[in-house]
DSSP file (Angstrom, degrees, kcal/mol; ACC not computed):
  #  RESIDUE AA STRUCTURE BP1 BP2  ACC     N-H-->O    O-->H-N    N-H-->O    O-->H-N    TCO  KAPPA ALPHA  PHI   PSI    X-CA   Y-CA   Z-CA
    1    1 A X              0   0    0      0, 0.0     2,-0.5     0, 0.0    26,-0.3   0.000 360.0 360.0 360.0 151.1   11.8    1.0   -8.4
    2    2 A X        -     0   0    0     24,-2.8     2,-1.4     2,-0.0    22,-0.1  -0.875 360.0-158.3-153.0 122.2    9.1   -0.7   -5.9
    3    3 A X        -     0   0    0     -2,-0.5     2,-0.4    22,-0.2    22,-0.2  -0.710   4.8-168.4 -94.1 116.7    9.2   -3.7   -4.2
    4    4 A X  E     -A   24   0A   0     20,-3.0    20,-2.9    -2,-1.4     2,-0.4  -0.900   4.9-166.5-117.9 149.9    6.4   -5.3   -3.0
    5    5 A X  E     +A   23   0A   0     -2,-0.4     2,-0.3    18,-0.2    18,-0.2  -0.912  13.8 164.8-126.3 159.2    6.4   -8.3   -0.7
    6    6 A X  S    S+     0   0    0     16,-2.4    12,-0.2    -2,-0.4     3,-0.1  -0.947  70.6  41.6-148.4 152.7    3.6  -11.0    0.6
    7    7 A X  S    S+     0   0    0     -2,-0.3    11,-0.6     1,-0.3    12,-0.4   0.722  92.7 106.2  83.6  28.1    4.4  -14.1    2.2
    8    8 A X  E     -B   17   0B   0      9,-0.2    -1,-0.3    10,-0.1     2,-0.3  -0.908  40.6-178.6-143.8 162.5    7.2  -12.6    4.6
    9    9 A X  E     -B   16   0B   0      7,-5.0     7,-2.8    -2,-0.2     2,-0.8  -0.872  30.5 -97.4-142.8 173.8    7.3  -11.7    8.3
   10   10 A X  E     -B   15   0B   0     -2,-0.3     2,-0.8     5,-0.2     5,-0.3  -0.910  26.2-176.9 -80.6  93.9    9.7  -10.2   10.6
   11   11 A X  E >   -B   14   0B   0      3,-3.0     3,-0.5    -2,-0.8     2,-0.5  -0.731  63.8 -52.5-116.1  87.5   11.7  -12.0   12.6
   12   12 A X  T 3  S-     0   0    0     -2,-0.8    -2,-0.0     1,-0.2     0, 0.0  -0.768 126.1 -24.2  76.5-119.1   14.2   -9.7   15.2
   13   13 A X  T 3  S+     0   0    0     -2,-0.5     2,-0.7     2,-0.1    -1,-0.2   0.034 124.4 102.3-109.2  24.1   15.7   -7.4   12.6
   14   14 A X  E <   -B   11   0B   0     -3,-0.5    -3,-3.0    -4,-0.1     2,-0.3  -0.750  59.7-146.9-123.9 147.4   15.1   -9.9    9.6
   15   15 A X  E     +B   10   0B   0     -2,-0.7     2,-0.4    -5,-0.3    -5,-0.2  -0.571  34.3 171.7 -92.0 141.5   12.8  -10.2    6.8
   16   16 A X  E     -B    9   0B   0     -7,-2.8    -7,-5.0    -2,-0.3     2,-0.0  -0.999  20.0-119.6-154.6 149.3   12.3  -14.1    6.1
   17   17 A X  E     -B    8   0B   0     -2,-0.4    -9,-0.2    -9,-0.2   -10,-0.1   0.016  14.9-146.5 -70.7 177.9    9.9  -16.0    3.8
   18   18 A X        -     0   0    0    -11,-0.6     2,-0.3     1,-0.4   -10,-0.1   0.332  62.7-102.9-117.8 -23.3    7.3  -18.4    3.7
   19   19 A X  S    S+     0   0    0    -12,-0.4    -1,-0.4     1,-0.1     2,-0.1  -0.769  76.6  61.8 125.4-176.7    8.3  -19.7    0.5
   20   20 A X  S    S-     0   0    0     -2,-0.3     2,-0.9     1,-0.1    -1,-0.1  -0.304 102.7 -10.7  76.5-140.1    6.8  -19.1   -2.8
   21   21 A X  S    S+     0   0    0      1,-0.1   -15,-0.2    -2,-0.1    -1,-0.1  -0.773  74.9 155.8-104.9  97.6    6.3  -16.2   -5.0
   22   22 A X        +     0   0    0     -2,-0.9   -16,-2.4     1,-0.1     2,-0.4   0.908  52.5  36.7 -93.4 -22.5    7.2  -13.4   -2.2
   23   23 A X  E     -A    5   0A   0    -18,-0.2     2,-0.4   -16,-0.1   -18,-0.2  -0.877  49.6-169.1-128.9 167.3    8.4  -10.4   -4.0
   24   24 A X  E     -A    4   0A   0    -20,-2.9   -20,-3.0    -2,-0.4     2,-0.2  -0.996  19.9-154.7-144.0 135.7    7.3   -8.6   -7.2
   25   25 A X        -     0   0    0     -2,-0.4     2,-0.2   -22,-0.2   -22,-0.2  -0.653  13.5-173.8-113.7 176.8   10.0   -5.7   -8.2
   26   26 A X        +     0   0    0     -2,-0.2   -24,-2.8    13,-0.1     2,-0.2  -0.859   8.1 174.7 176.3 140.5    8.6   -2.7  -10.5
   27   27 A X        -     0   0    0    -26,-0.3     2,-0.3    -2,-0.2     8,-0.1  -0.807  21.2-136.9-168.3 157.6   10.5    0.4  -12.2
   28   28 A X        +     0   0    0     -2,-0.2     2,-0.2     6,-0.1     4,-0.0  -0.870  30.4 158.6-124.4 157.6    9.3    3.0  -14.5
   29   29 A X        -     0   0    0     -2,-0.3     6,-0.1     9,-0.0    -2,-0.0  -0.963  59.0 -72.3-158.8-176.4   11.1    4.0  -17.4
   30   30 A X  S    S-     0   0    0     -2,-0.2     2,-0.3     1,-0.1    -1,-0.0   0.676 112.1 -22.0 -72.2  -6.9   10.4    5.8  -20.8
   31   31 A X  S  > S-     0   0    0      1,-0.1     4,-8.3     0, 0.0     5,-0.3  -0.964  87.4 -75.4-158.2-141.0    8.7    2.7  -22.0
   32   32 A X  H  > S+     0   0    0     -2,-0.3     4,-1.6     1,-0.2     5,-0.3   0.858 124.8  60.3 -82.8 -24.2    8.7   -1.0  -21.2
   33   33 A X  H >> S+     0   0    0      2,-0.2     4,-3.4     3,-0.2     3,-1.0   0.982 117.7  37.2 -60.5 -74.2   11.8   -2.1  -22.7
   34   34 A X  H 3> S+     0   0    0      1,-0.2     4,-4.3     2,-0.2    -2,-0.2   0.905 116.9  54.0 -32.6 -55.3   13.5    0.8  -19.9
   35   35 A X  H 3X S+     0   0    0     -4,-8.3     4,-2.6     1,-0.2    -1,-0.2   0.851 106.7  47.8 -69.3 -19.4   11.2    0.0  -17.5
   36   36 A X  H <X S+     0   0    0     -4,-1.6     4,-3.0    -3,-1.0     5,-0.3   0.954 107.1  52.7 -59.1 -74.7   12.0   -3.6  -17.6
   37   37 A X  H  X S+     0   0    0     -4,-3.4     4,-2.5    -5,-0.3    -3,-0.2   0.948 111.8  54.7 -60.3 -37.7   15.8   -3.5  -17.4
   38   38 A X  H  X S+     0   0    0     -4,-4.3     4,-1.2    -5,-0.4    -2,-0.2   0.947 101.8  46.3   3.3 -96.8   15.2   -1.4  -14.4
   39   39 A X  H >X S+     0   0    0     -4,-2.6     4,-1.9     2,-0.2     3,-1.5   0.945 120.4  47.1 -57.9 -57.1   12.9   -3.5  -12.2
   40   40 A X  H 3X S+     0   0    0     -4,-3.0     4,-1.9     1,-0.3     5,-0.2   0.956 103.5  58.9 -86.4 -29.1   15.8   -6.4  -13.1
   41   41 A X  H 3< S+     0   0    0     -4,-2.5     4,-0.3    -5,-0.3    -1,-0.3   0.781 117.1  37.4  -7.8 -50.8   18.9   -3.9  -12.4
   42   42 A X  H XX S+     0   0    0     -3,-1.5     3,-3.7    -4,-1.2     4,-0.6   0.921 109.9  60.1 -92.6 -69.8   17.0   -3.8   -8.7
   43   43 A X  H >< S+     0   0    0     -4,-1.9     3,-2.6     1,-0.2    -2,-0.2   0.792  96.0  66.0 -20.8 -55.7   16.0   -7.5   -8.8
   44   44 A X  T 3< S+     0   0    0     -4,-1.9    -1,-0.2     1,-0.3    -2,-0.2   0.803 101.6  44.6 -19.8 -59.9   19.7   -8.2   -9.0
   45   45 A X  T <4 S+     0   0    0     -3,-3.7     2,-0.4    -4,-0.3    -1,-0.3   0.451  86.8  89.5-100.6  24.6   20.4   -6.9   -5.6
   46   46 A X    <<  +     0   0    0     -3,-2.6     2,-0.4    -4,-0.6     0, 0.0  -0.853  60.9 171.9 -91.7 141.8   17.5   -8.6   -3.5
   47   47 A X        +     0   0    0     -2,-0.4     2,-0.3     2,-0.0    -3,-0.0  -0.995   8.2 148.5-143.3 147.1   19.4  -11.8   -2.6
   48   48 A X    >   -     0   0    0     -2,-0.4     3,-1.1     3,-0.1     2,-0.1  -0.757  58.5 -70.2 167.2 140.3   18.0  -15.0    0.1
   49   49 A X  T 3  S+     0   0    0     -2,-0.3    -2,-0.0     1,-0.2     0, 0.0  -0.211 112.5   5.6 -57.4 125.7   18.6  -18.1    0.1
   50   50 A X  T 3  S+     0   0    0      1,-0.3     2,-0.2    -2,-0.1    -1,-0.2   0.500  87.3 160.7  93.7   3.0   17.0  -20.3   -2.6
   51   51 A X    <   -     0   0    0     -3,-1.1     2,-0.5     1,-0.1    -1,-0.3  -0.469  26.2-151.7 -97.5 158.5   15.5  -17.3   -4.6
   52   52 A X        -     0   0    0     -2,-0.2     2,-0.4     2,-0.0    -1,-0.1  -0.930   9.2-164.9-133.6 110.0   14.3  -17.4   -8.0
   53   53 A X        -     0   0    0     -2,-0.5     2,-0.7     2,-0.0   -13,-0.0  -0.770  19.2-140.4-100.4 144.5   14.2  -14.7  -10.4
   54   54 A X        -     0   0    0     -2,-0.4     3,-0.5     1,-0.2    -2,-0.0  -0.824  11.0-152.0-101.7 138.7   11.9  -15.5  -13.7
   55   55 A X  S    S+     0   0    0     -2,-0.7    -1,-0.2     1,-0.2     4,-0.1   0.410  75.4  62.7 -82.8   3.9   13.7  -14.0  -16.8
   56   56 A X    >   +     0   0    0      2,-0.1     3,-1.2     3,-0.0     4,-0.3   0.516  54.4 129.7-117.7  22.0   10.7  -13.3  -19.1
   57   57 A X  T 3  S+     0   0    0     -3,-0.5   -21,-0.0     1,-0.3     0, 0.0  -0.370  79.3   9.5 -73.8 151.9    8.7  -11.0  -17.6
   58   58 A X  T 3> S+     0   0    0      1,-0.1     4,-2.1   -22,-0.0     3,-0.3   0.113  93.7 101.1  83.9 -34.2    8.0   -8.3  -20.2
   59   59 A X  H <> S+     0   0    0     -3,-1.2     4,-3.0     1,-0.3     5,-0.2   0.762  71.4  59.7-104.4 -11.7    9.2   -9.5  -23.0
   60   60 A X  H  > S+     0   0    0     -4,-0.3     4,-3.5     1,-0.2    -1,-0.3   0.953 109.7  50.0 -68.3 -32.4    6.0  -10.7  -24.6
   61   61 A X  H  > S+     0   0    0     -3,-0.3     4,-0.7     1,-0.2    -2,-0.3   0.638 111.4  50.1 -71.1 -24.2    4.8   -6.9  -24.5
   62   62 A X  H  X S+     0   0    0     -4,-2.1     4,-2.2     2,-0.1    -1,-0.2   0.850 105.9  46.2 -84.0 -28.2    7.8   -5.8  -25.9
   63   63 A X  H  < S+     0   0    0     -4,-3.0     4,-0.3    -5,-0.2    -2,-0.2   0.952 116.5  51.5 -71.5 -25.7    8.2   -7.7  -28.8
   64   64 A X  H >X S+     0   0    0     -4,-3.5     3,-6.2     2,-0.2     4,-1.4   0.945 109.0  53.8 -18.6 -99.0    4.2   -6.9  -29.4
   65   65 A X  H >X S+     0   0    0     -4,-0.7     4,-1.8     1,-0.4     3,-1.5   0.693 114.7  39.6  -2.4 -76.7    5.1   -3.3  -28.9
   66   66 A X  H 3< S+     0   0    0     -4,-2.2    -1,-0.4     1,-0.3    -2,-0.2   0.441  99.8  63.5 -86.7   3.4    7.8   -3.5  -31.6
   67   67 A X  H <4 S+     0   0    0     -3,-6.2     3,-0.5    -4,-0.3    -1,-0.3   0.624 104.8  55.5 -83.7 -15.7    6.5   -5.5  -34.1
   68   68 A X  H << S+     0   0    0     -3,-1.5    -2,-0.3    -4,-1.4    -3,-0.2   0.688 101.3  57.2 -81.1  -6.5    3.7   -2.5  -34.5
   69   69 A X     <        0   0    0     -4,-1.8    -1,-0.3    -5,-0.4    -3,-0.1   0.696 360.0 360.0 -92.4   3.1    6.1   -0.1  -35.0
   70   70 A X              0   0    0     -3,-0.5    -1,-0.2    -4,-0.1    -2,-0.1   0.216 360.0 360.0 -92.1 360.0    7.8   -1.9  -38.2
């Protein structure tokens, strides 16, 4: 899993926004379906106030993915 952040600073010992889109989470797995439920497994425990997780990331690339294999 990998987290990347933009739009955040440091403040004492806390990480605080700016607003916006500030993190982007990332997993491997043995394909995209794996790697997907991953990355949201981890998403799951970033928590701050006001934050917004998008549910569809992935999913056009799997169902692609699995309509060529039928």
């Amino acid at each position: 899993m990998f987290v990347f952040h933009a739009g955040t600073r440091r403040e004492q010992d806390r990480l605080v926004t700016s607003g916006g889109r500030v993190l982007g989470v990332s997993a491997l797995g043995a394909d995209a379906k794996a790697a997907r439920s991953a990355a949201y497994t981890a998403a799951e425990n970033i928590r701050f106030e006001r934050a917004f997780c998008r549910s569809d990331i992935g999913s056009k690339a799997i169902a692609e993915t699995e309509q060529g294999e039928n």
